[in-house]
Each structure stands twice: as C-alpha cells, then as structure tokens.
C-alpha positions as CSV (number, residue, x, y, z in Angstrom):
1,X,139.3,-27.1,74.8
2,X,139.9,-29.6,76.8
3,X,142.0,-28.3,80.4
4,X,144.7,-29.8,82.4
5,X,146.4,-30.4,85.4
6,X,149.6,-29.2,85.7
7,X,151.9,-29.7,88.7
8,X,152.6,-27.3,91.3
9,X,154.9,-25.0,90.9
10,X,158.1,-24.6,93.4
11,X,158.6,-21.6,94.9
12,X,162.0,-21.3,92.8
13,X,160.2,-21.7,90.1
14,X,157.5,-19.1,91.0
15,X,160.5,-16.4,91.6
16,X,162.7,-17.0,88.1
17,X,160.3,-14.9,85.6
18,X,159.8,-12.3,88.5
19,X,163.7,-12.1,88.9
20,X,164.2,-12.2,85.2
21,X,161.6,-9.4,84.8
22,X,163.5,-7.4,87.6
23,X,167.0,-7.7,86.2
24,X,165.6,-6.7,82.2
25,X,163.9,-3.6,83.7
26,X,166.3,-2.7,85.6
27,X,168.8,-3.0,82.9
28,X,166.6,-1.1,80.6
29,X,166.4,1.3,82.9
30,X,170.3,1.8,82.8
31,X,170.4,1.9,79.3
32,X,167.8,4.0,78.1
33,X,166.5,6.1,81.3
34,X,163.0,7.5,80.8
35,X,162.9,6.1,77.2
36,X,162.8,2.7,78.5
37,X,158.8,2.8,78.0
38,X,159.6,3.3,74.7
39,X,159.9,-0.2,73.8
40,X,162.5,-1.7,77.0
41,X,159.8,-1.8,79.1
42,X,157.7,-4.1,76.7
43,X,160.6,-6.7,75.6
44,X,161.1,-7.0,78.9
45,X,158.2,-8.2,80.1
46,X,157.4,-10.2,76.8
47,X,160.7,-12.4,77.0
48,X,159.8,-12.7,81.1
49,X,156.4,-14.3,79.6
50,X,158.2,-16.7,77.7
51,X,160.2,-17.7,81.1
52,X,156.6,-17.8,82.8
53,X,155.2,-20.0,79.5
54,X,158.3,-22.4,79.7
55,X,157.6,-23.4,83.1
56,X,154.0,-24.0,82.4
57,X,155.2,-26.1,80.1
58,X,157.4,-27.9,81.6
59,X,154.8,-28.8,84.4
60,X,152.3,-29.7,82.2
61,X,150.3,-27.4,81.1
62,X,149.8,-27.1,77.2
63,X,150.7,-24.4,74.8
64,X,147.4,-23.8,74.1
65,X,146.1,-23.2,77.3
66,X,148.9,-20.5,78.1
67,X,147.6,-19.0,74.5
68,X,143.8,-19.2,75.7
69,X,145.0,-17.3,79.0
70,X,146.8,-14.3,77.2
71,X,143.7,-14.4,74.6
72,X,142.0,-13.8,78.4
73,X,144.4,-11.5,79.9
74,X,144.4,-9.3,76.9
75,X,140.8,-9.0,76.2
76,X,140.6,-7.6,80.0
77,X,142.3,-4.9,78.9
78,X,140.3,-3.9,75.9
79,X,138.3,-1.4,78.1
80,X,141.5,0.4,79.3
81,X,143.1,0.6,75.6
82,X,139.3,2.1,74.7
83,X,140.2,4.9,77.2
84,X,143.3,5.3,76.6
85,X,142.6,6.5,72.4
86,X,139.4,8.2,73.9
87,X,141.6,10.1,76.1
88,X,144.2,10.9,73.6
89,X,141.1,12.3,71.2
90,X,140.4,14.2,74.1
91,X,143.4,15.9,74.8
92,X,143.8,16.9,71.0
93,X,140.5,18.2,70.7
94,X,140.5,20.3,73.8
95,X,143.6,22.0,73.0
96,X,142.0,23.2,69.7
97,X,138.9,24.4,71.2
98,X,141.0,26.4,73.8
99,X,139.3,24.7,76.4
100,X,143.0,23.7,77.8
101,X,144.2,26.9,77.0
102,X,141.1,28.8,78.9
103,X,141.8,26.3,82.2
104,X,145.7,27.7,81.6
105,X,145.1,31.3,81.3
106,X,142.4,31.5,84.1
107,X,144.9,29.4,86.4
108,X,147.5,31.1,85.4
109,X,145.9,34.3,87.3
110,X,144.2,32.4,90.1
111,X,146.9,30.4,91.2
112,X,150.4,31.4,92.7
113,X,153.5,29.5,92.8
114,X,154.2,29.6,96.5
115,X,150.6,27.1,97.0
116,X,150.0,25.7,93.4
117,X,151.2,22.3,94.4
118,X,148.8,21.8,97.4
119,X,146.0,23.7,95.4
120,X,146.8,21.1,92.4
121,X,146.6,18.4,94.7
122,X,143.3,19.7,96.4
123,X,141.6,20.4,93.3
124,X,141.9,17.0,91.9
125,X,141.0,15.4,95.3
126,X,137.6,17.2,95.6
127,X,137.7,16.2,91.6
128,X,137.8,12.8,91.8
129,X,135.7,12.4,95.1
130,X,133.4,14.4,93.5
131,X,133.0,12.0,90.2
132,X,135.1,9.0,91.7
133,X,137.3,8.5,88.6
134,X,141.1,9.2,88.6
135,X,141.4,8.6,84.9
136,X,138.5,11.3,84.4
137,X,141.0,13.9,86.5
138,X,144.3,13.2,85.1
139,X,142.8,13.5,81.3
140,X,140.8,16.7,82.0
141,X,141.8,19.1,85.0
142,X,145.4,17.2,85.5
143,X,146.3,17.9,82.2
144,X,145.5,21.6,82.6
145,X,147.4,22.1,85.9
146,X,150.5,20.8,84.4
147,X,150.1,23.1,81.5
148,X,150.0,25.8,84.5
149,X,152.9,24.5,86.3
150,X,154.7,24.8,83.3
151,X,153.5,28.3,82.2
152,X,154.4,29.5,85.5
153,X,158.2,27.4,84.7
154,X,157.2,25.8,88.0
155,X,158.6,21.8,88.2
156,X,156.6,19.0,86.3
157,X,157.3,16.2,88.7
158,X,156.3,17.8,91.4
159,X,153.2,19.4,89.8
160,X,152.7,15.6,88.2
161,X,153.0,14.5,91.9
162,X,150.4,16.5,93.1
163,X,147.7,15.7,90.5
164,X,148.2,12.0,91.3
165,X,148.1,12.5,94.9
166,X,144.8,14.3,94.9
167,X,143.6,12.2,91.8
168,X,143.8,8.7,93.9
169,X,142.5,10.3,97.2
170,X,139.0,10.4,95.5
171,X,139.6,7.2,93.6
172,X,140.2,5.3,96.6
173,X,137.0,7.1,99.1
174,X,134.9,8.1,96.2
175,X,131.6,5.6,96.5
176,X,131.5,6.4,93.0
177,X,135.0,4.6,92.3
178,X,134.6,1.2,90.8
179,X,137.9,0.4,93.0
180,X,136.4,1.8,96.4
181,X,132.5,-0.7,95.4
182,X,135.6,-3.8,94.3
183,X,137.6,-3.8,97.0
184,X,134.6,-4.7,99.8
185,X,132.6,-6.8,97.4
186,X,135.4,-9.3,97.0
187,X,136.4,-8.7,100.7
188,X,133.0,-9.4,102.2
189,X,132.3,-6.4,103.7
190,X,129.9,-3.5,103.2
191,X,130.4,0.0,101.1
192,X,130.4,2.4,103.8
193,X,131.9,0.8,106.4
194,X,134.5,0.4,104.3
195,X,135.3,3.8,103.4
196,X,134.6,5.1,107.1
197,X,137.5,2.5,107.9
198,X,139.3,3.9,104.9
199,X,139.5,7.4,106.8
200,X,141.7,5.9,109.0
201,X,144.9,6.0,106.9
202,X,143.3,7.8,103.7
203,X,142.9,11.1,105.7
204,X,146.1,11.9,107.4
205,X,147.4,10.3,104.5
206,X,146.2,13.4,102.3
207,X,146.8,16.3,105.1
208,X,150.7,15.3,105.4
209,X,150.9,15.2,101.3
210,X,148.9,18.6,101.5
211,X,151.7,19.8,103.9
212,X,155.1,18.6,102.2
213,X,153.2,20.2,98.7
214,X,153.2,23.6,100.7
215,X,156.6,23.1,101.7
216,X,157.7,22.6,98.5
217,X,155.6,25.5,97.2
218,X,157.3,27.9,99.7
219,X,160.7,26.7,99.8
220,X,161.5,27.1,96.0
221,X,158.7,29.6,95.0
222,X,158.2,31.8,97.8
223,X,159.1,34.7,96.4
224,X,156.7,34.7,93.1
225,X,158.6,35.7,90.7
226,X,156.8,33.1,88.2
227,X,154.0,35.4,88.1
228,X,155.3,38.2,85.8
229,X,157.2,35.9,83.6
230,X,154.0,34.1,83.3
231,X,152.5,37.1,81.8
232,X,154.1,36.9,77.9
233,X,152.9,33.5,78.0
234,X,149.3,34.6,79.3
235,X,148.9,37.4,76.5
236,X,149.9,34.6,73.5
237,X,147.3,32.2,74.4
238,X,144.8,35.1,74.8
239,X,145.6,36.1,71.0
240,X,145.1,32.6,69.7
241,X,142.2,31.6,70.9
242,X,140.4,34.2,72.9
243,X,139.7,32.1,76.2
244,X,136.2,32.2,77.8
245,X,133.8,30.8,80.4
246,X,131.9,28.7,77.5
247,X,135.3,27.5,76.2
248,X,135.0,25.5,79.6
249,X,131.7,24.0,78.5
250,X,133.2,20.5,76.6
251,X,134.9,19.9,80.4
252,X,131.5,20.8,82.6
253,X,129.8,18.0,80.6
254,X,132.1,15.3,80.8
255,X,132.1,15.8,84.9
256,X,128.0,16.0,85.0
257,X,128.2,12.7,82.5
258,X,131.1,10.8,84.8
259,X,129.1,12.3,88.1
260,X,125.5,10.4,86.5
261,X,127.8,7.1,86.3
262,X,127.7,7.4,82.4
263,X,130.4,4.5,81.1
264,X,133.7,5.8,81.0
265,X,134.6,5.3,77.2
266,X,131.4,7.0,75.9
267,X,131.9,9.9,78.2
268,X,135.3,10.6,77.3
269,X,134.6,10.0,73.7
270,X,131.6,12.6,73.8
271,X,133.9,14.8,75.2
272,X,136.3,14.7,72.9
273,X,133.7,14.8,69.8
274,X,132.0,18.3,71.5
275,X,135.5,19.7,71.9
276,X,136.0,19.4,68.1
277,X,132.7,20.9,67.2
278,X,133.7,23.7,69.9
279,X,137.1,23.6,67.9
280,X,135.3,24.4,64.1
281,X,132.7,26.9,65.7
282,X,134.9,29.2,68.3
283,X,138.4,28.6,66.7
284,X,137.7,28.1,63.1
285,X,141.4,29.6,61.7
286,X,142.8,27.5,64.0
287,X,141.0,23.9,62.8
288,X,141.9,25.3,59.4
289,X,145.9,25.5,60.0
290,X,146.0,22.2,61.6
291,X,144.3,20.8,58.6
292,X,147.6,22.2,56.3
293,X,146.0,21.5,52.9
294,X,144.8,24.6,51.1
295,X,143.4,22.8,48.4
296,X,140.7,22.3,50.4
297,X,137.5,23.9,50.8
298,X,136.7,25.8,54.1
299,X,133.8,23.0,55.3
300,X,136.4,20.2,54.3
301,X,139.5,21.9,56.1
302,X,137.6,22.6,59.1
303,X,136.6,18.8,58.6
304,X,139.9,17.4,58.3
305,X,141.3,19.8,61.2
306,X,139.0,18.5,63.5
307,X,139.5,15.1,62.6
308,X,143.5,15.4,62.9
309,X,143.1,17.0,66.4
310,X,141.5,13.8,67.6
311,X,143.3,11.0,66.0
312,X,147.3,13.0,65.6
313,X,146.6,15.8,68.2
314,X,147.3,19.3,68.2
315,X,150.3,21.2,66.5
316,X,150.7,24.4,68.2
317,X,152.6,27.7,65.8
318,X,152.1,30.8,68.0
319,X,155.5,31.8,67.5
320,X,156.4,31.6,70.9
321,X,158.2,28.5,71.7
322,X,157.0,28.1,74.9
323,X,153.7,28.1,74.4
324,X,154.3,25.7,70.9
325,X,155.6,23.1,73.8
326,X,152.7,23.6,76.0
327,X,149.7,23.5,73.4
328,X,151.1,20.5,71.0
329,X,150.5,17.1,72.3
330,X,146.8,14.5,72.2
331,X,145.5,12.1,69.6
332,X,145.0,9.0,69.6
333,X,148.3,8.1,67.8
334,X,150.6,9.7,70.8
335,X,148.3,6.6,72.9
336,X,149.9,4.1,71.3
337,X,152.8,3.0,72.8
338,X,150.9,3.0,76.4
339,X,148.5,0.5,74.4
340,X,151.7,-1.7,73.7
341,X,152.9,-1.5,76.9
342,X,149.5,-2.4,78.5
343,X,149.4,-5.2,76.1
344,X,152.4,-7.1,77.0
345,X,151.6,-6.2,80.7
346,X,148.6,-8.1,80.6
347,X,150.5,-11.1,78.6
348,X,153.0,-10.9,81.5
349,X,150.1,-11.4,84.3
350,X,148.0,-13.3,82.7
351,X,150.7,-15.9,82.2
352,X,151.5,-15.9,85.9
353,X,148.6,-16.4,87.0
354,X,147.1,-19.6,84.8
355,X,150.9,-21.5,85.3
356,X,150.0,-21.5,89.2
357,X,153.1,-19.1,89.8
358,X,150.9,-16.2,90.9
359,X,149.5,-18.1,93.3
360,X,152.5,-20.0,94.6
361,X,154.4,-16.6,95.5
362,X,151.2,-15.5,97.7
363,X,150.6,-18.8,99.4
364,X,154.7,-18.4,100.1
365,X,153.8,-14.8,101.5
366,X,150.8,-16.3,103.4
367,X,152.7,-19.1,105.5
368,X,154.9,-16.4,106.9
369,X,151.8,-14.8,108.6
370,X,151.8,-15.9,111.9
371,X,149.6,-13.0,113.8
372,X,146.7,-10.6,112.8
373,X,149.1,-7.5,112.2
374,X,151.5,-9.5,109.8
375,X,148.4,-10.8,107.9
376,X,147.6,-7.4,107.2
377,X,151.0,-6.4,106.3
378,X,151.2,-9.7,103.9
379,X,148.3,-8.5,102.4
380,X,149.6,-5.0,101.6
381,X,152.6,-6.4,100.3
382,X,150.8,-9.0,98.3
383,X,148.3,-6.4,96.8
384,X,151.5,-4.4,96.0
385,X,153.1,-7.3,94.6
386,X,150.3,-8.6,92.1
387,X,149.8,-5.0,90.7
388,X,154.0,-5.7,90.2
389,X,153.0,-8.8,88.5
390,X,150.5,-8.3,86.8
391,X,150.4,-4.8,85.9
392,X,146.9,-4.2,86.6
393,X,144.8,-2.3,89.6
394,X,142.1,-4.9,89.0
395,X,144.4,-8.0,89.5
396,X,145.6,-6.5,92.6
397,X,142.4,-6.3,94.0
398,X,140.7,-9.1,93.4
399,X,143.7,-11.7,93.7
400,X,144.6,-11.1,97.0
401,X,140.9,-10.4,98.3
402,X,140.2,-14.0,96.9
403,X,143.0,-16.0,98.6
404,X,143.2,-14.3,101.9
405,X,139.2,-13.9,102.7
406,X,139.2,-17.1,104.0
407,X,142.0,-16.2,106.6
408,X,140.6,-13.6,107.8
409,X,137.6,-14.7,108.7
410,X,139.5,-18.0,110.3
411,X,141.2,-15.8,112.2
412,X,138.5,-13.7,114.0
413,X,139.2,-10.6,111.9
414,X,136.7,-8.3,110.1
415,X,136.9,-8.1,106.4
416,X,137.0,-4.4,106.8
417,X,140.4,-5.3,107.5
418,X,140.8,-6.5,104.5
419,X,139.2,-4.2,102.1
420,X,141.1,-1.7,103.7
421,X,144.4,-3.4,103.2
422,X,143.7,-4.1,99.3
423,X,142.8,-0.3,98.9
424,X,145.8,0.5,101.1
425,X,148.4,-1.7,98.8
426,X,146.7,-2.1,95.6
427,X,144.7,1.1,94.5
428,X,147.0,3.8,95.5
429,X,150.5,1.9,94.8
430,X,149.4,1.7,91.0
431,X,150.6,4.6,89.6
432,X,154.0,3.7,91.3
433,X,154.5,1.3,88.8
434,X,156.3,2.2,85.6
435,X,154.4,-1.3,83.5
436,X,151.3,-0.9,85.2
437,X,148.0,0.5,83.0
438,X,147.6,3.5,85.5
439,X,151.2,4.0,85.9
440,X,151.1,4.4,81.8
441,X,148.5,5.8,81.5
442,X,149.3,8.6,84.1
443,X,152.6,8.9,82.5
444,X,151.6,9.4,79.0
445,X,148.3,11.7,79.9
446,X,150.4,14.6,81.6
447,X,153.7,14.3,79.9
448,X,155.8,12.9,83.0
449,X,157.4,9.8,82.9
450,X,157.0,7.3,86.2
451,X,160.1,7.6,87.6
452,X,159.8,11.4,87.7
453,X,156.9,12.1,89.3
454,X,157.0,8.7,91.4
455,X,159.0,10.9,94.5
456,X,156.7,13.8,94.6
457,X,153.4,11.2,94.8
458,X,153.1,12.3,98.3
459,X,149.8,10.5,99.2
460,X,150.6,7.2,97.5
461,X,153.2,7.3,99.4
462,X,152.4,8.4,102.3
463,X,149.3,6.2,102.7
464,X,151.3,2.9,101.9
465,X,153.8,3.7,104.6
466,X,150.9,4.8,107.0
467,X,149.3,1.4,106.4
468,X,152.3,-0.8,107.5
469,X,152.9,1.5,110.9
470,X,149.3,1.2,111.5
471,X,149.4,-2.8,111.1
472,X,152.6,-3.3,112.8
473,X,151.7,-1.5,115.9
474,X,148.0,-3.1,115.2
475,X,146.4,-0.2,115.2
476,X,142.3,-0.2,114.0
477,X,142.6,-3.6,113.8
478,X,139.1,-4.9,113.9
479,X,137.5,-8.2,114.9
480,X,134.7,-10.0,113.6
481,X,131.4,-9.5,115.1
482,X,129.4,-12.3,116.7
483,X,126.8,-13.1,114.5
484,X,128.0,-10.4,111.9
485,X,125.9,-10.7,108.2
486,X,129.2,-9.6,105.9
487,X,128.4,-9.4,102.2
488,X,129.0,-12.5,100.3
489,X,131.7,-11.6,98.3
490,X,130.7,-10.3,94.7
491,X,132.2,-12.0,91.6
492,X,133.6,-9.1,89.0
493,X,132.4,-8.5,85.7
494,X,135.5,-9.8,83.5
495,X,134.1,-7.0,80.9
496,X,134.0,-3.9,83.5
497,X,137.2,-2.7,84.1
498,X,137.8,-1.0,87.4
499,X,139.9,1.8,86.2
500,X,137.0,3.1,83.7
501,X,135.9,5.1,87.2
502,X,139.1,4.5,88.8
C-alpha cells in the first residue's frame, strides 16, 4: 500500500485526544467506580482513537493507513492476550488440583499478620529475580498470597500492593527479564552495567517499601488475632482437598520451565494442562462436581470437569462462604474483558503514534530540556507518559529510548543514564495504570482493581519518586567515556513481547 506524508502535527493538536481521553476516564471513573474496566474504560479510549484518527485525517494521512497501523498495534498484543487465557486456564486448574489451596493452608500457618505484607513482598521479589518474570509471579505465588491475606481477613489492597512491589523489583533487575535485556539494547548500553546502575534507585527503592509493609503489618495487625480465626477456614480446605507437598508440584515446574527461559505462553499453558491432570488424579470428586452433569460417565465427567476448570474456572461449594469466595475464580472466560480492554488500548496507541502525535508530545517534552538532570527527568516523564498513551510496557520502552539516544550521547552523557531512566519511568510505572496490559492484567489476576491497590504499590512508587530526587539533585549522573564501545542499539522483535518474561 502505497504510504503518505502527512503534515506535522501542532502541539494542540497532539494534546486534544490525550485531553479527551483524560476527561472520558475520569468521568467514567465518577460514574461507575471500580466497574469502569468493565466496559468505560474501553469506550473511552476507542472514541479518543477516533479523535486521534480524525486528525490524521485531516493532515493527510489516509484511512487506510490509520487501519494498517491498528491491524499493527493489535497484532503486538497477540502475545499478551495468549497469556492472559493461559493465565486464566491456570488459575482454574490450580484451584481444582488444590495446588492454590495447599500454597493457602501451608501460608496460612507460616505466615503471621503482623509481617505478611513485607514477607508477600519479599517472596515475590526473590520470585521474580529468581525467574525474571512478573506475570509468572502475580499468576502463580501472587495469586496464593492474596488468597492468604484474605484467609487471614487481612486487607487485599495492601496484600495486592505488596505482590506488585516485589513482583516488579525482579522484573526490573532480573537479567532474565525481557524488560531489564530491552531497556539497554535500545539505549546503547551493556546488560550488567545497566542493572549495577539500576541498584542505585532499585535497591533503597525496595528496603523503604519493605519498611512501610512492616508498618502497616504492625500498626493494624500487631496483635494476631487473624491467626485463630484463620483456623475454621484452615480445617475446610483441608477436608476438600487434602493439601500436600506434591500438590505443589504443577507450580515447581512452571518456575524450573520460566527459570530455563522456556516461552512464556507454553509454560503457563503446560502449567495449566498438568494442574488439570493433578485435578482428575488427586481430587477426582471434586473434577466430577464441577462437571454438574450426572448423566455422564465417570472418565467423561472427570473429562468435562477438567476442561470447565480451564476454560470457566473453578466453582467452589464447601459450605462455608468464605472459603466459596476464596476458591471460585480462573478460566479463560473471566480473561476476557482484560483482552477487550488490551485491545482498544493498543488501537488507542497505535493510532497516536502513526498520526505523528506521539511523537510531537515528546519532541514538546524534549525542547524544555535545557541541562543533563532535566533530560533525565523528561525522560522519566516521557517513559511514564507513553505507557499513558499507549498502554503498553513495550511502547514505553522503546519509544522514548529511540528519540532521546541521540541526546544523550550529544550531550556527553552515558546511555546508562538512559536505560536507567526508561526502567525507572516505564517498567515499574506500568501497573499504575488502570488501561495499561500489566495494569489489567495485574488487576484481573489477583482480584484487585487498579485503583485499589495503586496506594499500597510501595516500590513502584517509591522508585519513581527516588528517580526524580536523584536527577534533580544529579545525583549518579554519568558521562560518556572517552572512546567508550556502547552497544549499538538492538532493534525489538515486533513478535516478542516484553511482558511474556516481564
């Protein structure tokens, strides 16, 4: 197809669909609260698409090129969506099996209220470090220490907080994260010296979150009365499905699988295919409830159990309501509505970036940098801004890494500094984001909305306001060395997302 030229956009023009997209969500925030991912969120950011598409047009571009760029945009996101259903599979087969329910039970006694939060966030920390994926964490031990803090009736948010926190402190040091190997390759630098200069921030980042968790822990729970009322709870889930050490087996081999840098999908999706075989061999009565058809034969019900749990979930009916709430949740179908949202995310971006407008609003943010500390500090606000935009981790990466390289190295600087800026504003701000793909998908994996847990996300936090006090004050900001051989900057793979280990 043959491609135009259109004119450059204004910078007015560049701001109407982000303004229009701020006063719809905002709105549909008002109106329908947490629900507002239910369908708000989406005609939102589809009608600020059409604003975005009616510029384009307007400066020339043709309607089929906008089409051929959200054919693009979408198709980026085909990974994520993969995950996503593998994910919900997951969940639905590992609450069958009782491999959540064993994680609950034996949390349940290992863990106390007064230092569950910090212990959350330090479990997932060394988790994701250890396998360098924070989707891998949230789906598998995240999931489980929610369904603690809620056995123990201790609060979701904060508990959701926590296994974010710890969940993007590995994403963003692991060298196993695909966001820690993107952020230098498009930056220039090399792998290790960028996550050495990632200590910096990422470090104390982590030990304040560790200590406000602890606060937290002590100032509502000190006194541990959780413990004994978590023990009706404890004694229900033991009856149903008799929790043991090989229960745990389904979870052991999706870590040694995500540790050996096995794809993402796959792993998740072998995961959830064991958990159903551990369902029909160790829980048997169970897979034949779910199934609810007793014209069936025994092999076909355990069959059609199985394949409920992974494509409708789990339905828990221990009689205790409590535990019903806790058990009941996975499939593929409860994945569905993230998939929408990621959908018209991705329209939304994708749009933005092929009319110019993208591009316009960070050459605006780039004219105001006038010294090396408020180049960084544009940078962290433009990485910020593009996951904002365009809804997606990868985006924020790689756009800003593209268009401010060249500044940097103009300007003396080393593009450590810049790796560690994208890192700083784009990988740990994305679960901040109620549109964005790791913001949904966080939200939908362990049952807290955005919003909720976005306060108690200590480290995101944290480490994005750490970043700006270290820039402004120009603190670790490093130079380019004389005769320096940076890495030429590595073009991504359209086809591997970043979020599949990250």
């Amino acid at each position: 197809m043959k491609t135009t030229t259109p004119r450059a956009p204004s910078m007015l023009q560049a701001l109407i669909p982000l303004l229009f997209l701020v006063v719809l969500l905002v709105l549909g925030i008002i109106l329908f609260a947490d629900d507002a991912v239910y369908g708000a969120s989406q005609i939102s950011l589809l009608l600020a698409t059409g604003v975005a598409a009616l510029i384009g047009l307007r400066n020339g571009l043709r309607w089929e090129e906008i089409e051929e760029a959200v054919v693009r945009g979408v198709s980026v996101s085909v990974g994520a969506i993969l995950i996503l259903l593998a994910v919900g599979a997951l969940i639905g087969s590992w609450l069958l099996s009782g491999t959540v329910p064993t994680l609950i039970v034996y949390g349940m006694k290992l863990l106390h209220p007064s230092y569950f939060y910090p212990a959350a966030c330090l479990i997932c920390a060394v988790t994701s470090l250890a396998i360098g994926s924070s989707w891998t964490t949230a789906g598998t031990v995240g999931v489980a220490l929610v369904g603690i803090a809620q056995g123990m009736d201790l609060s979701l948010p904060v508990a959701a907080g926590a296994v974010v926190s710890g969940a993007y402190f590995g994403d963003k040091l692991s060298p196993l994260s695909d966001t820690t190997i993107l952020s230098p390759a498009v930056a220039g630098a090399e792998l290790f010296s960028h996550i050495r200069n990632l200590m910096w921030t990422t470090v104390p980042s982590l030990a304040i979150a560790l200590a406000m968790f602890t606060a937290v822990g002590l100032l509502n729970h000190g006194a541990g009365g959780e413990v004994a009322a978590a023990g009706p709870l404890s004694a229900v889930l033991e009856a149903q499905f008799n929790p043991a050490w090989y229960l745990l087996l389904p979870m052991a081999l999706v870590f040694w699988l995500a540790f050996k840098r096995f794809p993402a999908y796959p792993t998740i999706l072998i995961g959830a295919l064991v958990g159903a075989v551990f369902a029909v061999v160790f829980q048997p009565d169970n897979v034949v409830a779910l199934a609810g058809n007793d014209a069936l034969s025994r092999p076909m019900a355990l069959l059609a159990g199985a394949w409920t749990a992974l494509f409708n979930g789990f339905q828990a009916s221990t009689g205790n309501a409590v535990a019903d709430e806790l058990l009941s949740g996975g499939g593929m179908s409860n994945m569905l509505n993230t998939v929408w949202l990621v959908i018209c995310a991705m329209c939304f971006g994708a749009v933005m970036e092929r009319t110019g407008l993208l591009t316009r609003l960070v050459r605006g943010v780039l004219s105001l940098a006038t010294s090396a500390r408020s180049l960084i500090a544009s940078t962290l606000l433009t990485a910020f801004g593009t996951n904002v935009l365009t809804a997606d981790q990868y985006m924020s990466l790689v756009l800003p890494g593209k268009l401010y390289q060249s500044e940097y190295a103009r300007r003396g600087l080393s593009p450590l500094n810049l790796s560690r800026a994208l890192e700083d504003g784009g990988t740990i701000t994305s679960p901040l984001i109620p549109w964005n793909t790791c913001a949904a998908f966080m939200a939908t994996t362990l049952g807290v909305s955005t919003l909720d847990y976005l306060p108690f996300a200590f480290f995101n936090l944290v480490n994005f306001g750490l970043a700006f006090i270290a820039a402004w004050v120009g603190f670790r900001i490093l130079p380019l060395e004389p005769g320096a051989n940076t890495v030429a900057p590595v073009a991504p793979d359209p086809g591997s997302d970043p979020r599949l280990a990250g």
